[in-house]
C-alpha positions in Angstrom: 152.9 41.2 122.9 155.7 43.6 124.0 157.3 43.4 127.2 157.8 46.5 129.6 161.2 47.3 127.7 159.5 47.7 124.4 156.7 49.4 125.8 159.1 51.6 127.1 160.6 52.4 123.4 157.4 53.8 121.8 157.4 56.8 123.7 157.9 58.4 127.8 154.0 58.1 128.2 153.4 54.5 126.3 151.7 56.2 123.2 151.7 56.7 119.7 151.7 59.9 118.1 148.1 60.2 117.9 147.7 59.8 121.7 146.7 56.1 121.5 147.9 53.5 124.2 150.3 51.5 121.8 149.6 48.0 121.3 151.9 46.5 124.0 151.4 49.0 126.9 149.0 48.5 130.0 146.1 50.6 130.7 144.6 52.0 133.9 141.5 54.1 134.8 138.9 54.2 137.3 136.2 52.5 136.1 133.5 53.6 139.0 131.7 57.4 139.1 133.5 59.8 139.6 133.2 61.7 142.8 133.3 60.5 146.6 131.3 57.0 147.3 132.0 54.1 149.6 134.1 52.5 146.8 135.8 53.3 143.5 136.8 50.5 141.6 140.4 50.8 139.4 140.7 48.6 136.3 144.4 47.5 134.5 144.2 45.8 131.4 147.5 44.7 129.7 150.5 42.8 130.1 152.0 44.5 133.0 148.3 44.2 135.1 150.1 40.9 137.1 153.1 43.0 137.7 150.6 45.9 138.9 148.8 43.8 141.1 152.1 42.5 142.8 153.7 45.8 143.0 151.4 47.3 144.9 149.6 44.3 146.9 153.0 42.4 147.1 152.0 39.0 145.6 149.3 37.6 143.0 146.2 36.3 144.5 144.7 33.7 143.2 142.6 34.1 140.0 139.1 35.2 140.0 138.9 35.3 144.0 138.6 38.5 145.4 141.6 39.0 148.2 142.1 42.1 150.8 145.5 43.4 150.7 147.3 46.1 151.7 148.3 48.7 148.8 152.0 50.3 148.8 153.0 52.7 146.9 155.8 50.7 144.7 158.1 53.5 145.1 158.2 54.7 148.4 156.3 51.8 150.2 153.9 54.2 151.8 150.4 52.7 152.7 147.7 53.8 150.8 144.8 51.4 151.4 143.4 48.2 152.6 141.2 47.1 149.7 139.6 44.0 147.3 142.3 42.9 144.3 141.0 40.8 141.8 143.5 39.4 139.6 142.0 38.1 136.2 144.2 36.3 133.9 143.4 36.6 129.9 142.3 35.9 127.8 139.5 34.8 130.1 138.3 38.6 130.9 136.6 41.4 129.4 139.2 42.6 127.2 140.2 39.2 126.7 144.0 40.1 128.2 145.8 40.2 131.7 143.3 42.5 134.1 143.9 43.4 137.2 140.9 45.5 139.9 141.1 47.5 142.8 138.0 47.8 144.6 139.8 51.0 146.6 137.9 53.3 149.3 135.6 55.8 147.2 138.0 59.1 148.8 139.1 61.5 145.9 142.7 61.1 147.7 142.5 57.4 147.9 141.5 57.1 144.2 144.2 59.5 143.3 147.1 58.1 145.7 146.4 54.1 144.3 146.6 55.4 140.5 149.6 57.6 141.0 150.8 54.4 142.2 149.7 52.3 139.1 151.0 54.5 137.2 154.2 54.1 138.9 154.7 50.5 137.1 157.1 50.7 134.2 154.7 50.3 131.4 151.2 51.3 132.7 149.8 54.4 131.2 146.2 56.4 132.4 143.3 54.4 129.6 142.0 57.2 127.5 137.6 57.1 126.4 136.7 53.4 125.4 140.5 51.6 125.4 139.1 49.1 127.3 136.2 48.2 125.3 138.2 48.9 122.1 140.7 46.3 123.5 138.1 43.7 124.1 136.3 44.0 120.6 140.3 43.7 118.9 140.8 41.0 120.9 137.1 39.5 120.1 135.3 39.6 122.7 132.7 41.4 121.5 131.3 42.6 118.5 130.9 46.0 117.3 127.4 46.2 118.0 127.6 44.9 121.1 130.1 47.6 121.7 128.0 50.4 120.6 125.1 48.4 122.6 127.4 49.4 126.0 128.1 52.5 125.0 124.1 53.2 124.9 123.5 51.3 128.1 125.8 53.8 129.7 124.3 56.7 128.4 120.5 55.4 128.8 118.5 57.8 130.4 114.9 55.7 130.5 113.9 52.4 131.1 113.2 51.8 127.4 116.6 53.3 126.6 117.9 50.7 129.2 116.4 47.5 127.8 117.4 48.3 124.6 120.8 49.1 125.1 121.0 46.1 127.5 119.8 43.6 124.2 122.5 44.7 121.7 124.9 44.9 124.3 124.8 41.4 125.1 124.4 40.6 121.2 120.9 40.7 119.7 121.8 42.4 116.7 124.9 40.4 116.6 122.9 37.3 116.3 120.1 38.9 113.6 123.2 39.6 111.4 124.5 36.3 111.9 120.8 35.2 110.9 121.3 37.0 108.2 124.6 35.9 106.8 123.6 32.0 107.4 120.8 32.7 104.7 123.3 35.0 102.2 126.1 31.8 102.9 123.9 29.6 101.9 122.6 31.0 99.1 126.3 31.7 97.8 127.4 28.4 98.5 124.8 26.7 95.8 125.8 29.5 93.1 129.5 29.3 93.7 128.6 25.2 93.2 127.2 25.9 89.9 130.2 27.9 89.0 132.6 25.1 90.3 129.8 22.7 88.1 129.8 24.5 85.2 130.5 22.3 83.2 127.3 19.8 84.3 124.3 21.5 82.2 121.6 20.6 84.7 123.5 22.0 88.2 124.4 25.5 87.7 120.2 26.4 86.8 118.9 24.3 89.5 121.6 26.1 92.0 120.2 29.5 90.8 116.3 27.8 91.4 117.4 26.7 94.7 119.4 30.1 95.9 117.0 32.4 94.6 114.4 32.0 97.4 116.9 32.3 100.0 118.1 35.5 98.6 114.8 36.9 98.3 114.1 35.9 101.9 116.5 37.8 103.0 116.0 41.1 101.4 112.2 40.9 102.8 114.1 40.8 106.4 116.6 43.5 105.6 113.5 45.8 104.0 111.7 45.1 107.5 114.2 46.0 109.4 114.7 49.4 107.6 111.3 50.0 107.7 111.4 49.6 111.4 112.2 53.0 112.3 111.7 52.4 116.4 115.6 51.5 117.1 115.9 55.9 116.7 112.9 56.8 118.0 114.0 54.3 121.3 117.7 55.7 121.2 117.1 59.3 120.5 113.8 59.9 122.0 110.4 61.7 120.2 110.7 65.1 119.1 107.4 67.2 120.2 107.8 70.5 119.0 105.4 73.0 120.5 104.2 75.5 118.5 101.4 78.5 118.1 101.3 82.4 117.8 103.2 84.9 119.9 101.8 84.9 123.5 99.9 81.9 123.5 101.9 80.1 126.5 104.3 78.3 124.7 107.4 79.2 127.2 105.0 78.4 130.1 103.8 75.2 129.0 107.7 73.7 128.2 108.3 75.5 132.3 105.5 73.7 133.3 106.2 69.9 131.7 110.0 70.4 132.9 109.3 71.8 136.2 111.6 74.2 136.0 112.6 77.5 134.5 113.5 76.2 130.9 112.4 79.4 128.8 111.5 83.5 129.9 107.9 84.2 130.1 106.9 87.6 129.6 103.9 89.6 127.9 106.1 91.0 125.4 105.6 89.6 122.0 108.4 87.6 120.4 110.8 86.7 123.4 111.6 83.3 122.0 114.2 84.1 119.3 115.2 80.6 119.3 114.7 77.0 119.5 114.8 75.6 123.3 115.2 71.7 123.9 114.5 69.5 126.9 114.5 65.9 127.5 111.8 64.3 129.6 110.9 60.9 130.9 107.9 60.2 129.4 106.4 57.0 130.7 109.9 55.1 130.5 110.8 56.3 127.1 113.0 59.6 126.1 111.2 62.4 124.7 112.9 65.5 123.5 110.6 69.2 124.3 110.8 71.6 122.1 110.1 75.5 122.9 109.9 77.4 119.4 109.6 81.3 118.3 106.1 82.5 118.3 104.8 82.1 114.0 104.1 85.7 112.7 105.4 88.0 110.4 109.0 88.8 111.7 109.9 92.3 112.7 113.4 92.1 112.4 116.5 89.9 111.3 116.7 87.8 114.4 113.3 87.5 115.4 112.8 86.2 111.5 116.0 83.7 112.1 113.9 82.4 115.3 111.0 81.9 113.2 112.8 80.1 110.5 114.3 77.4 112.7 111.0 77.3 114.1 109.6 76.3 111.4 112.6 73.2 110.1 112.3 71.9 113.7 108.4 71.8 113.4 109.0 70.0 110.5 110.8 67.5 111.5 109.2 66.5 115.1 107.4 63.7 115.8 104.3 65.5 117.4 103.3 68.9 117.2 101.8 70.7 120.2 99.8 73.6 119.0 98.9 76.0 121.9 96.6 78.6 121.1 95.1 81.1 123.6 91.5 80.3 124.1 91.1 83.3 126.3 91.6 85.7 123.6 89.7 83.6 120.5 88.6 80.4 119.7 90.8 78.3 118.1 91.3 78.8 114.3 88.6 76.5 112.4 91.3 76.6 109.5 94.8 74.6 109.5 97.8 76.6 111.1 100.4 77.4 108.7 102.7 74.8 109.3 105.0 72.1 106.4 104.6 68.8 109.4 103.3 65.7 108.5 102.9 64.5 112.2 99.9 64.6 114.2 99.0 68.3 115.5 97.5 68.7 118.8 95.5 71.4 119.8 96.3 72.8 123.5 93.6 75.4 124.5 95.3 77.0 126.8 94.8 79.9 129.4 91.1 78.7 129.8 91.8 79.7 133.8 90.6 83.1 132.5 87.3 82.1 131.8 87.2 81.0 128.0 83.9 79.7 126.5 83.6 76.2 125.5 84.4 75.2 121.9 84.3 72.5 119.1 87.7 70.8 118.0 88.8 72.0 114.4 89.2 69.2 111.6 92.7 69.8 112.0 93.4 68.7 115.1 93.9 65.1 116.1 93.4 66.1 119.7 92.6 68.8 122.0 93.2 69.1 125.5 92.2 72.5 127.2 94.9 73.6 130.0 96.4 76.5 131.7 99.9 76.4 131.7 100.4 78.7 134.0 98.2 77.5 137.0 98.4 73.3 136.2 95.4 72.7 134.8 95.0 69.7 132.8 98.4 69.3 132.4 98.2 65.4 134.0 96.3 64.5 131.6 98.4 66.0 128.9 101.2 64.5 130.0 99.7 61.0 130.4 98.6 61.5 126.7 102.1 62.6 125.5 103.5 59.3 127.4 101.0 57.4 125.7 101.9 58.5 122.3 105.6 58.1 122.7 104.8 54.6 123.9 103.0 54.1 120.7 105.7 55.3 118.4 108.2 53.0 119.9 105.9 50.1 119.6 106.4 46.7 121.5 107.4 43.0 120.3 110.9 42.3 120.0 113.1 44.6 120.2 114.1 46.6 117.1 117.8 45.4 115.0 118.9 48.4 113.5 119.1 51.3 116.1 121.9 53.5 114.3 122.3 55.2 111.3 125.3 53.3 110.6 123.3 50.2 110.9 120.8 51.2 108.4 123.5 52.4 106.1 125.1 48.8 105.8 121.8 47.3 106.0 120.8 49.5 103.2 123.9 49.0 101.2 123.1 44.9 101.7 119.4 45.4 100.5 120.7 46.9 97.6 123.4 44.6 96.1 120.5 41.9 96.8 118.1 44.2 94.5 120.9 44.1 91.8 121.6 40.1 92.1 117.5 39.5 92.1 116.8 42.0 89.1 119.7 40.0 87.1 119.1 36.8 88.3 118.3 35.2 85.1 120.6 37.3 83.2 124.0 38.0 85.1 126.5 35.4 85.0 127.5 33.0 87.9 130.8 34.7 88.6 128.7 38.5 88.7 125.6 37.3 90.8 128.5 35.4 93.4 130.1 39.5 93.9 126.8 41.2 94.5 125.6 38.4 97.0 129.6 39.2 98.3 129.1 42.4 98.4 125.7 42.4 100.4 127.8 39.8 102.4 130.7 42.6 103.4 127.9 44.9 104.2 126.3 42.9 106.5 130.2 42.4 107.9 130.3 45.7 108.5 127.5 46.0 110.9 129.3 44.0 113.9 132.9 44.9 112.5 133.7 41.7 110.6 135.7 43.4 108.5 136.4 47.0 107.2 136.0 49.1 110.7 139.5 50.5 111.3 137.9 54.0 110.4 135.2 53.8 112.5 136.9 52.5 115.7 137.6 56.1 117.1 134.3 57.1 116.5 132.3 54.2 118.1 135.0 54.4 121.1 135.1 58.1 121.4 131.6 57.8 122.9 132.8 55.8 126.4 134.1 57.7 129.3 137.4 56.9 130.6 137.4 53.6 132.4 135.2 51.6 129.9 
């Protein structure tokens, strides 16, 4: 590692060109939310963090034990708080080098007085989104999954979001792929032993006998997995797209399930020019609400826009809400106009004014009559939407591939193993031993084995600063 002096030499702020900490330097953020609370905690990771800790606490305490000192500025000696230092020696510590934490008073002037400070210490620079993590994955602490895990348990907004998150963080897909590459080893070790037995006429044929069941194995697992489309629908959340004719009570309804002013009501036909989103907590999982233009014959350029993403975002939710005022007609006996595949819903609504009883239409899965304007059945509606979203995202173990950049490498893996089986009685030794490499660097990619460097700043642009 480089020492202060070199540090130094890459540039006044201790970055490269691009703004990145360079290799050598130390880093330091605050690591706790940001605003005023009983305590803010400040990380350093780097070589310098020992130097940190003893520049502003005046000596080193001993590892891993938390120790109240007094903090001084290292310039001008000034106090600037009594508070917990940690000092934790790498590569024993989440980014697997020197760290260093300061469990300061939560005061936006304390916070800002102890890293002015920090920063104060030839070679410490302010961490930038993810250099912490990023640090602990190049130093191998953790994988890139498990990476991308944390960054989803820190952005998880349900309880389902949570768990998940919280199982690839601390390495369940990590340990599938390693499942995985155990099965692809083994069945490349017994073909490259037919290569290395070539010349024995009974060993390379019974290698390929003995291989081919563990190749096959596998791509069964990896077709599973992609079939497994829970990992998004967990992440991401449901799409329910509500939809109907002008004036049916679409606005009120998405007001009503967000409590609170999400969309403008009015009698006027055709207010809702365009597509309005909100997430909700249904029953522990995410689900993503979507208020769309009124389906009619357009009466102008933007009103027909409106309509148009209407009808792509209908087509690709999840569940379709179709509202229909009852108060004005029965529902139509005839499918609505609409290119979904998902279930449709029929939501009577406005029957506070009196509407007469009717018979479900073939077309609708389910109906639920409400008044979105005054409440009415709308607790059941909602425990019927969390039902369904709970449905969707299934139960069992959790799923493996939860990003599209999973899939993708699992994909690519699933397909070298379709070109290896389809040839397996036909390709030679040496060409069946690439594709199984090949679905083998594929599988690499998934936790970072090899091949990341362009996809670090895009997994680590994700953190905030601090992690």
């Amino acid at each position: 590692m480089k020492d202060a002096r070199r540090v130094n030499e890459d540039g006044p702020s201790g970055r490269t060109a691009d703004g990145r900490a360079t290799s050598g330097s130390t880093i330091a953020a605050v690591s706790s939310g940001s605003g005023t609370a009983a305590v803010a905690v400040i990380r350093v990771s780097g070589p310098q963090a020992g130097a940190a800790v003893t520049a502003l606490a005046g000596r080193l305490p001993e590892p891993r034990r938390a120790t109240l000192a007094t903090l001084r500025h290292p310039a001008s000696g000034a106090e600037i708080d009594r508070a917990l230092v940690l000092w934790l020696p790498g590569p024993r510590s989440a980014t697997g080098e020197d760290m260093a934490e300061f469990q300061v008073h939560g005061g936006r002037a304390v916070v800002a007085a102890a890293l002015d400070a920090l920063i104060a210490v030839p070679g410490i620079v302010p961490a930038e989104r993810g250099e912490f993590t990023r640090r602990a994955f190049l130093n191998g602490r953790m994988d890139l999954a498990e990476a991308e895990g944390l960054a989803d348990l820190l952005s998880a907004e349900t309880e389902a979001q949570r768990r998940l998150a919280f199982a690839h963080a601390f390495g369940h897909l990590g340990e599938q792929v390693a499942r995985w590459r155990e099965r692809l080893i083994r069945a490349m070790a017994l073909i490259e032993a037919g290569i290395d037995f070539a010349d024995e006429d009974d060993v390379p044929a019974e290698a390929r006998a003995l291989a081919r069941p563990e190749a096959e194995q596998l791509r069964a697992e990896l077709e599973a997995a992609l079939k497994d489309r829970r990992g998004a629908l967990l992440r991401d959340g449901a799409t329910i797209a509500i939809a109907g004719r002008v004036n049916a009570g679409k606005s009120s309804l998405i007001n009503a399930l967000a409590a609170r002013d999400i969309a403008i009501v009015s009698d006027e036909p055709g207010t809702t020019r365009d597509v309005l989103e909100v997430a909700l907590d249904l029953g522990g999982h995410k689900a993503t609400l979507i208020d769309t233009a009124g389906l009619r014959t357009a009466e102008g350029a933007v009103e027909a826009e409106g309509i148009r993403r209407a009808r792509a975002r209908i087509e690709g939710a999840d569940l379709v809400l179709w509202v229909h005022d009852v108060a004005a007609e029965p529902p139509p006996q005839t499918r609505p106009d609409i290119d979904s595949q998902a279930e449709l819903w029929l939501l009577a609504n406005k029957v506070d004014a009196g509407a007469a009883a009717f018979v479900r239409p073939d077309w609708a899965t389910r109906d639920f009559a409400i008044s979105a304007r005054e409440g009415e059945g709308l607790d059941t509606l909602t425990s019927a939407l969390a039902e369904a979203v709970a449905a969707r995202a299934g139960g069992g173990e959790h799923p493996a591939l939860i990003r599209e950049r999973h899939r993708a490498n699992a994909q690519d893996a699933a397909g070298h193993l379709s070109v290896a089986l389809a040839g397996w009685d036909k390709l030679s030794d040496e060409l069946l031993a690439e594709e199984l490499r090949l679905a083998g660097r594929a599988l690499g990619r998934i936790t970072g084995a090899i091949d990341i460097e362009d996809l670090l700043d895009v997994v680590f642009r994700e953190f905030c600063v601090g992690k």
